[in-house]
DOFITI-597032 format. One line per 10 residues: number of its first residue (from 1); their letters; for each residue y, z, x of N, C-alpha, C. Coordinates in steps of 0.001 Angstrom, whole numbers, plus 524288, in hexadecimal, padded with zeros to 5 digits. Layout:
# residues N
NUM = a = Y Z X Y Z X Y Z X ~ ...
***
This chain:
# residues 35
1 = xxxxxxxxxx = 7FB49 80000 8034C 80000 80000 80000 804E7 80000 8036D ~ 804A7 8033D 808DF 80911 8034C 80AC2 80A52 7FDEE 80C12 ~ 80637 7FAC0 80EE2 8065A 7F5D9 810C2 80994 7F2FD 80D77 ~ 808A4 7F317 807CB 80B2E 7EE80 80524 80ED6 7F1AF 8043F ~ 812A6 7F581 8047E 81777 7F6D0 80442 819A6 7F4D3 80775 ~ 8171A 7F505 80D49 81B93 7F267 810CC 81B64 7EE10 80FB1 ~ 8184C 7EB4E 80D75 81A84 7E3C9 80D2E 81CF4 7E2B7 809CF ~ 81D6E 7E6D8 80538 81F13 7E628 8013A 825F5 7E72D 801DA ~ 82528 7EB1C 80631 82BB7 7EC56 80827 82DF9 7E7C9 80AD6 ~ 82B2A 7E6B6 80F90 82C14 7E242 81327 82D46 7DDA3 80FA0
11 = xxxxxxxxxx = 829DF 7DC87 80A86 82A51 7D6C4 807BA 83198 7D765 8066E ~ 83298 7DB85 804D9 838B3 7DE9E 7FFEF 83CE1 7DD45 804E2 ~ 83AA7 7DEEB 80951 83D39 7DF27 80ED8 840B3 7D99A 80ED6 ~ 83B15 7D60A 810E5 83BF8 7D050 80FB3 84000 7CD01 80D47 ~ 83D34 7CEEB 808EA 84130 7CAF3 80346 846C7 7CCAF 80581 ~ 847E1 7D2BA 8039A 84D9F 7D2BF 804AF 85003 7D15B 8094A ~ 84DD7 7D148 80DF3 84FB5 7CF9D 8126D 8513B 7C96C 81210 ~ 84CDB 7C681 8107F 84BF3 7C28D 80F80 85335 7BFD5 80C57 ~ 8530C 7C3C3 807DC 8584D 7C1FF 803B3 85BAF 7C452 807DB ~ 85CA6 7C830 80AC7 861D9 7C8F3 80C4B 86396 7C40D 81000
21 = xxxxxxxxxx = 85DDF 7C1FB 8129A 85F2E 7BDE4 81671 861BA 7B8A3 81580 ~ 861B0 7B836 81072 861F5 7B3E0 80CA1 866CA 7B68F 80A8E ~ 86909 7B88F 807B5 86EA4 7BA2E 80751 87230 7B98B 80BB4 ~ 870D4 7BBC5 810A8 873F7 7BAB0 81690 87490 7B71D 81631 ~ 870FF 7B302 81572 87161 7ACD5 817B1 874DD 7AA68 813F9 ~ 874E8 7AB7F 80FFE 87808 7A931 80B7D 87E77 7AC34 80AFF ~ 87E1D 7AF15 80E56 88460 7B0BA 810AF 88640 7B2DD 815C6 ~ 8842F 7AC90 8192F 886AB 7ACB3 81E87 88B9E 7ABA8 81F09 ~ 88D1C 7A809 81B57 89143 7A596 81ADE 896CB 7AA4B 81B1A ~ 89687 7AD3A 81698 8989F 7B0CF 814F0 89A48 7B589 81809
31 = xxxxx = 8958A 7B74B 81934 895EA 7BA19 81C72 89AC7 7BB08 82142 ~ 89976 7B4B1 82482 89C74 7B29F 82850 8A0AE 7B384 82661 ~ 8A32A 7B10B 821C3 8A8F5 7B1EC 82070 8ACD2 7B817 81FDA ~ 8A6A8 7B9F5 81E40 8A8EC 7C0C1 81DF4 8AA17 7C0B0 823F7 ~ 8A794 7C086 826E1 8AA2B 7C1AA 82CA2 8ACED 7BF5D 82F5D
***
């Protein structure tokens, strides 16, 4: 049981990492201008 908690964490890990990486990319642009 513990086993599939950690993949089950690691999978949650993923995804959101996954979307934040994909939000960044879709405001490089922006970003730049703030600075």
């Amino acid at each position: 049981a513990a086993g599939f908690v950690v993949l089950g964490a690691g999978g949650v890990l993923s995804v959101v990492a996954y979307r934040l990486m994909l939000r960044i990319a879709r405001l490089p642009e922006e970003r730049r201008v703030l600075r």
